[in-house]
BAGUMI-26285 format. One record per residue (C-alpha): residue number from 1; residue in one letter; x negated, y negated, z. Coordinates in steps of 0.25 Angstrom, whole numbers, plus 2048, in hexadecimal, padded with zeros to 3 digits. Layout:
+-----+------+-----+-----+-----+
:  nr : rest :  px :  py :  pz :
+-----+------+-----+-----+-----+
: NUM :    A :   X :   Y :   Z :
...
+-----+------+-----+-----+-----+
***
This chain:
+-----+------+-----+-----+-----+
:  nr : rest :  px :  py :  pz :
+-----+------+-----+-----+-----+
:   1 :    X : BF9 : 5E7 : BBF :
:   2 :    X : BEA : 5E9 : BC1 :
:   3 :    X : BE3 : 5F3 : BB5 :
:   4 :    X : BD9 : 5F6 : BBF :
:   5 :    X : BDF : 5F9 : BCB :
:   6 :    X : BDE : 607 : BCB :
:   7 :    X : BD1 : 608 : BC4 :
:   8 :    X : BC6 : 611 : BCD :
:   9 :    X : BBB : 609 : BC8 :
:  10 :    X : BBF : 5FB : BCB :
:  11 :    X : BB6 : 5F4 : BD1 :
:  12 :    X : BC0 : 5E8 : BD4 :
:  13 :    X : BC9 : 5F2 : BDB :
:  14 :    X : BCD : 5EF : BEC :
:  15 :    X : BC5 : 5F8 : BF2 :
:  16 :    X : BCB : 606 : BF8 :
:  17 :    X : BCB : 609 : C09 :
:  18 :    X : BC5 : 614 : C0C :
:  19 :    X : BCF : 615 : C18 :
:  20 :    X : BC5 : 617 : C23 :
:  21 :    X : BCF : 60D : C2B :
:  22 :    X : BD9 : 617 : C2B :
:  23 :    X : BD1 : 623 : C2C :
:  24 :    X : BCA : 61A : C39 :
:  25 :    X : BD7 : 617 : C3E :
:  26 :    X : BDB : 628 : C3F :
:  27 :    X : BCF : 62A : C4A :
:  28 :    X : BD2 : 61C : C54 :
:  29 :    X : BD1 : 60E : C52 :
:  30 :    X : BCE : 608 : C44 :
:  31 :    X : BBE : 604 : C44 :
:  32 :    X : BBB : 5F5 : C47 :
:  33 :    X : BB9 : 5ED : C3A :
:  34 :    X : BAB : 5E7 : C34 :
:  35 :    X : BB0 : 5D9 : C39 :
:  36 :    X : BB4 : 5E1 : C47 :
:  37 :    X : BA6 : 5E7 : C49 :
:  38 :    X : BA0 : 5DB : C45 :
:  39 :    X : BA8 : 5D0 : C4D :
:  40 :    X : BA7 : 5D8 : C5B :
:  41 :    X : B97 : 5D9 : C57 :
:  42 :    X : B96 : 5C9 : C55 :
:  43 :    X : B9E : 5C7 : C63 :
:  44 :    X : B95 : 5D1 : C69 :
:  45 :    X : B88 : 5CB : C62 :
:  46 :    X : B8E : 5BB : C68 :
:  47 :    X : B8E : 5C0 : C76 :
:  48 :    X : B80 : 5C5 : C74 :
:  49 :    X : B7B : 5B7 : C70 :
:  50 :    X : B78 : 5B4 : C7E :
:  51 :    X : B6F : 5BC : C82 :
:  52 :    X : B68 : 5BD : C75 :
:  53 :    X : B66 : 5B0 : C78 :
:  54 :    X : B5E : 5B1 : C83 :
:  55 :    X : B59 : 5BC : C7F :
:  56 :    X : B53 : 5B2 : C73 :
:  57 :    X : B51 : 5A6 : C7C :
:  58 :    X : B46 : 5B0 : C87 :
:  59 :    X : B40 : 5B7 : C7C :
:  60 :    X : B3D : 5A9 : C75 :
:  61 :    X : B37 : 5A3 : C83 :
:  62 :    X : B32 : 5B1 : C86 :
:  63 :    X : B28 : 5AF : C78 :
:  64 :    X : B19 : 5B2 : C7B :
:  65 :    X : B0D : 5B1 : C71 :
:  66 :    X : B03 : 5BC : C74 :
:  67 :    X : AF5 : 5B5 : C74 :
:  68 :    X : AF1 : 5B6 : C66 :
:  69 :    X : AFE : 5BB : C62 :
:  70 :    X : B06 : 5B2 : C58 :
:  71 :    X : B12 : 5B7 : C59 :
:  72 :    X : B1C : 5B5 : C66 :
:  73 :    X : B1E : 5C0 : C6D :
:  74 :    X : B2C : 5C4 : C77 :
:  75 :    X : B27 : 5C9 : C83 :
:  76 :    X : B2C : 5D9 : C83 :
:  77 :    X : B32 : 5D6 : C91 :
:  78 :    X : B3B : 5CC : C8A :
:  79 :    X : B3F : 5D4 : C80 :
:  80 :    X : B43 : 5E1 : C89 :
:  81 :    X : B49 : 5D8 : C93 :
:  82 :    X : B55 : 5D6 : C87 :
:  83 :    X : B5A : 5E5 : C86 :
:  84 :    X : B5E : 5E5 : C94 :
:  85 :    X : B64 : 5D7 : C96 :
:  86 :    X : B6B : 5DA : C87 :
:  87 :    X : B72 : 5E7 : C8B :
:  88 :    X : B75 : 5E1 : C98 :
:  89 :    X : B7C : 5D4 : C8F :
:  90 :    X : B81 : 5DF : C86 :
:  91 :    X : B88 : 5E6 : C92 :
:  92 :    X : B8D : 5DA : C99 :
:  93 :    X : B95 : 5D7 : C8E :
:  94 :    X : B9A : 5E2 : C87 :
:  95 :    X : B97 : 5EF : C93 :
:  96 :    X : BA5 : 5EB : C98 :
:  97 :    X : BAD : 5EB : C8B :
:  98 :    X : BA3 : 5F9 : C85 :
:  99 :    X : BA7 : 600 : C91 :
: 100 :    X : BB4 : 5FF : C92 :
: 101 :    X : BBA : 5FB : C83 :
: 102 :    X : BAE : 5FF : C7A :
: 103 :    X : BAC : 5EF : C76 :
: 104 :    X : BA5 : 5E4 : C77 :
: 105 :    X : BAA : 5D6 : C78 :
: 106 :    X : BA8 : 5D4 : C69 :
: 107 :    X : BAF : 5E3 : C66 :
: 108 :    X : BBA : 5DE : C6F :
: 109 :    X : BBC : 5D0 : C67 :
: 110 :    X : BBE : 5D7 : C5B :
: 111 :    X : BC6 : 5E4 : C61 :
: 112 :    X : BBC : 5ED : C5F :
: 113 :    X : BB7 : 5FA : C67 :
: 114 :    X : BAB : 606 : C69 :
: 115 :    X : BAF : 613 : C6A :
: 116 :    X : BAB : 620 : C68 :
: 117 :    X : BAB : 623 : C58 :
: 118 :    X : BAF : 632 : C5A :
: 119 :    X : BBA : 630 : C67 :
: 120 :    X : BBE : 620 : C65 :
: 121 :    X : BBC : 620 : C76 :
: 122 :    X : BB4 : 617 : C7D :
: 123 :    X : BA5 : 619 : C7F :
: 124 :    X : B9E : 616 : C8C :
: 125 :    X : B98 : 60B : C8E :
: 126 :    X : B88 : 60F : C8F :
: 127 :    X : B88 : 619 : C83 :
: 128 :    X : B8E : 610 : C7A :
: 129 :    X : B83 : 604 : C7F :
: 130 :    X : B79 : 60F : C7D :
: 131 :    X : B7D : 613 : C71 :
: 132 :    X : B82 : 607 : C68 :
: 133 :    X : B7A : 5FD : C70 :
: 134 :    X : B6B : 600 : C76 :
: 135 :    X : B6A : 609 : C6A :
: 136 :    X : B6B : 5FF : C5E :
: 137 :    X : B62 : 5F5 : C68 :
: 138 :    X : B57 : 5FF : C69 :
: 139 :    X : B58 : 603 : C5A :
: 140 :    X : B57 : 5F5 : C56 :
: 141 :    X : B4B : 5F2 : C5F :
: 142 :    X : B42 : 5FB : C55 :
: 143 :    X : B3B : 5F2 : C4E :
: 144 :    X : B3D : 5EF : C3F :
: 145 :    X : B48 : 5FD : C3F :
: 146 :    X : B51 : 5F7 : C4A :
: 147 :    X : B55 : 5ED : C41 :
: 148 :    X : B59 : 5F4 : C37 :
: 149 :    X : B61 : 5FF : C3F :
: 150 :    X : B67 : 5F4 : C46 :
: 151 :    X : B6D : 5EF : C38 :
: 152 :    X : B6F : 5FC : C33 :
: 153 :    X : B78 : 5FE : C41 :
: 154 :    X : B80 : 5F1 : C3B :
: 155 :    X : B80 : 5F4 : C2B :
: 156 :    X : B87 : 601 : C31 :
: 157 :    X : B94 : 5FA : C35 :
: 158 :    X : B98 : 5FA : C26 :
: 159 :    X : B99 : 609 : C25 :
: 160 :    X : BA7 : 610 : C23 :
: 161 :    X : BA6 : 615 : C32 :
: 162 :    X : BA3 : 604 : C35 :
: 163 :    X : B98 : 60D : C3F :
: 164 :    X : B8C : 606 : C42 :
: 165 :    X : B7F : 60E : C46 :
: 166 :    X : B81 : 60B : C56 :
: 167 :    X : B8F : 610 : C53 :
: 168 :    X : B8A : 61C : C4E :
: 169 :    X : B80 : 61E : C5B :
: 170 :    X : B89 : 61A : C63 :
: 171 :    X : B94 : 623 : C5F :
: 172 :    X : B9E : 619 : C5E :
: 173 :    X : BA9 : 610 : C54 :
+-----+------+-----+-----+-----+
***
């Protein structure tokens, strides 16, 4: 019924898959949706809340004004006290889970996993903290470049491969 249903150059045409799902599906489990990837990061970011604010509640009362400085300052013991006591909340709540699933609690809400990108096995639990975890923290501290790296790592998600760049360090899917 419709003249231009088989036109090549419609620009009102449904758009074609390029069946990566099925092509995924051949070497393990299909990848987790946009809405996956993003919902078990939003659970994960919640559980986080606490500590960031402490974190934010310290560093407020923590606030000194060097003599003849204008601007407040963060002590520097402050601000390297929150690596540790955030990898130590990182790994209460999700060391468990990575260890032995490859989720978090926010990967488990939405039926999601890490695995190794070339075997789909599990990967142990420090390398994959090391890899995915410290190293986008310790990228993202660089002043002015961090932040950019750090969306780049994000903006990556919308790839074919739905990789992001800690993915791709880390070696995983």
């Amino acid at each position: 019924q419709n003249p231009f249903a088989n036109d090549p150059f419609n620009p009102y045409a449904a758009p074609e898959t390029s069946g990566f799902a099925i092509e995924n599906s051949a070497n393990g489990p299909p990848l987790a949706t946009l809405g996956q990837r993003f919902g078990g990061a939003f659970i994960d970011g919640l559980l986080m809340l606490p500590l960031i604010a402490v974190v934010v509640y310290v560093s407020f009362n923590s606030v000194v004004i060097a003599p003849g400085g204008t601007e407040p300052e963060v002590p520097l013991l402050v601000t390297l006290m929150t690596v540790p006591i955030s990898i130590a909340w990182f790994l209460i709540l999700h060391g468990y889970l990575l260890a032995t699933k490859g989720q978090t609690i926010g990967k488990m809400a939405v039926g999601t996993q890490i695995v190794d990108a070339q075997t789909g096995e599990l990967v142990p639990l420090l390398p994959l903290f090391l890899k995915r975890n410290v190293s986008m923290q310790a990228i993202a501290m660089i002043p002015y470049v961090g932040n950019v790296i750090a969306l780049i790592d994000v903006l990556m998600i919308f790839r074919t491969s739905r990789k992001c760049l800690h993915d791709d360090i880390a070696g995983t899917k």
